[in-house]
C-alpha positions as CSV (number, residue, x, y, z in Angstrom):
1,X,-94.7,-55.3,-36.9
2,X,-95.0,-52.5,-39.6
3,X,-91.3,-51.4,-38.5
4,X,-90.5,-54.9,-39.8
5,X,-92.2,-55.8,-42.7
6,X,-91.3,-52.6,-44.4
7,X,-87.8,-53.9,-44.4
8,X,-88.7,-56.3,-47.3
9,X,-88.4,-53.8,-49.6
10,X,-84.6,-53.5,-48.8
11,X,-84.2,-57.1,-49.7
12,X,-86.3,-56.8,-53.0
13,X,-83.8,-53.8,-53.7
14,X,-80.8,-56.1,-52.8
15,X,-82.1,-58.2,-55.6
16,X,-82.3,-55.6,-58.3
17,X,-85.9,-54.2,-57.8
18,X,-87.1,-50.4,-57.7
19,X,-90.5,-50.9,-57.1
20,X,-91.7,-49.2,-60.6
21,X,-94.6,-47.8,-60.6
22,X,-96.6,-51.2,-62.3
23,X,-94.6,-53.7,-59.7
24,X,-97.6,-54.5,-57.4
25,X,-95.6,-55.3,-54.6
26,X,-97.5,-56.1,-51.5
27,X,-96.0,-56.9,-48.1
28,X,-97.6,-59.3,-45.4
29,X,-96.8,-59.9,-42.0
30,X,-99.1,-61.0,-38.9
31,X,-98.5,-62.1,-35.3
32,X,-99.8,-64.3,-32.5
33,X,-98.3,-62.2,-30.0
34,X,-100.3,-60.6,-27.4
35,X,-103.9,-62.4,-28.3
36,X,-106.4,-60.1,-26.4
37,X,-108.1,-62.2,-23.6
38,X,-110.8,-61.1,-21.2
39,X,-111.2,-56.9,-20.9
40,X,-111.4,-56.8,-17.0
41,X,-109.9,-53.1,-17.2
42,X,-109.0,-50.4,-19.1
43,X,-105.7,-50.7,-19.3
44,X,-103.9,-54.0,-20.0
45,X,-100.1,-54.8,-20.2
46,X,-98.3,-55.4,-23.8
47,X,-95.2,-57.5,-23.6
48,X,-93.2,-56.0,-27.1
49,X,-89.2,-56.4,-28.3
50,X,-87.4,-53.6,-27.3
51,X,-86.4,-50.9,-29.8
52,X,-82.8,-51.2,-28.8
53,X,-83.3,-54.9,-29.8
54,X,-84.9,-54.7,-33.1
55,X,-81.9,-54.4,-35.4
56,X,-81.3,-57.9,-36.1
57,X,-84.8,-58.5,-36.5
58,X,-84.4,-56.4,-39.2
59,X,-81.7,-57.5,-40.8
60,X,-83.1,-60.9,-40.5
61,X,-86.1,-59.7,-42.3
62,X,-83.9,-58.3,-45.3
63,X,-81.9,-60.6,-45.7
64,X,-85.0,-63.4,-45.9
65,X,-86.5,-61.8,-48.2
66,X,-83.7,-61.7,-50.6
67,X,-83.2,-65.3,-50.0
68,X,-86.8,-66.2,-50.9
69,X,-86.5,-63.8,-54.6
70,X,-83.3,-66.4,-55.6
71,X,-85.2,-69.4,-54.2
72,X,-88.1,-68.1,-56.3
73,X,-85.7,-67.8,-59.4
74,X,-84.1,-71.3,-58.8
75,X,-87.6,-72.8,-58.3
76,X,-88.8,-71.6,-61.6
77,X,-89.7,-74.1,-64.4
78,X,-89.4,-73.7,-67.9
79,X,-93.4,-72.8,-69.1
80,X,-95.2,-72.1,-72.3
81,X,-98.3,-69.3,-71.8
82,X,-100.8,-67.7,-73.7
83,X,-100.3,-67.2,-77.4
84,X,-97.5,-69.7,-77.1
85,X,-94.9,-67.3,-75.4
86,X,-92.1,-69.7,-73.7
87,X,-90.3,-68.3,-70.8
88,X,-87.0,-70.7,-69.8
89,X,-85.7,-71.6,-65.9
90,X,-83.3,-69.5,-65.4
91,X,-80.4,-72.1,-65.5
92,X,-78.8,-72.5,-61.9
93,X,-75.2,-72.3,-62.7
94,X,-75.4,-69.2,-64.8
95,X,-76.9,-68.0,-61.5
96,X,-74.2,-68.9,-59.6
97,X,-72.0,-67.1,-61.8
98,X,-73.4,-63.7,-62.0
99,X,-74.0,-63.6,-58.0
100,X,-70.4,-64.5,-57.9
101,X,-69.5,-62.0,-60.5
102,X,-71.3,-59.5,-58.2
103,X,-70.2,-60.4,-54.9
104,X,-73.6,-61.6,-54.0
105,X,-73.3,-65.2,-52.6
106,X,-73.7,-65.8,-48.9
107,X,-70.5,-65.1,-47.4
108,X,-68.9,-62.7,-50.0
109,X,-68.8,-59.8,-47.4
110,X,-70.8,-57.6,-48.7
């Protein structure tokens, strides 16, 4: 699981971020794999993905994350904060055309 989640960085990179020093980024994951049951020995048997088996997992995992950061962008509202500041939605087709403009829509081959 720590093999995995540290792949989100590589899709927060995909989306422009270098994780500066101030950037706070914190990565989550959790499982419901192997609950323990009842210790009736010492040793007990751990049912896990083979290694061999984990690189689309890992892909998977970048390229989610990436598609969460645009989902997050094309979510966004246009809001008014403290001492007035005003931060506009990013609008979505001027989105559309810088991700084209960098060959970064789904299916562009990168």
């Amino acid at each position: 699981l720590k093999r995995l989640v540290k792949r989100t960085a590589l899709g927060l990179g995909r989306e422009g971020s270098i994780a500066s020093n101030f950037s706070g980024d914190i990565f989550v994951a959790f499982s419901t794999a192997n609950a323990p049951g009842p210790a009736d020995s010492a040793r007990t048997r751990v049912m896990m993905m083979a290694n061999e088996r984990m690189d689309p997992l890992f892909g998977a995992t970048v390229e989610a994350t990436e598609e969460a950061v645009t989902n997050a962008m094309i979510a966004a509202e246009t809001m008014t904060g403290v001492d007035d500041l005003r931060v506009y939605a990013l609008p979505h087709t001027r989105l559309v055309e810088v991700m084209r403009k960098y060959n970064r829509l789904p299916g562009a081959g990168r």
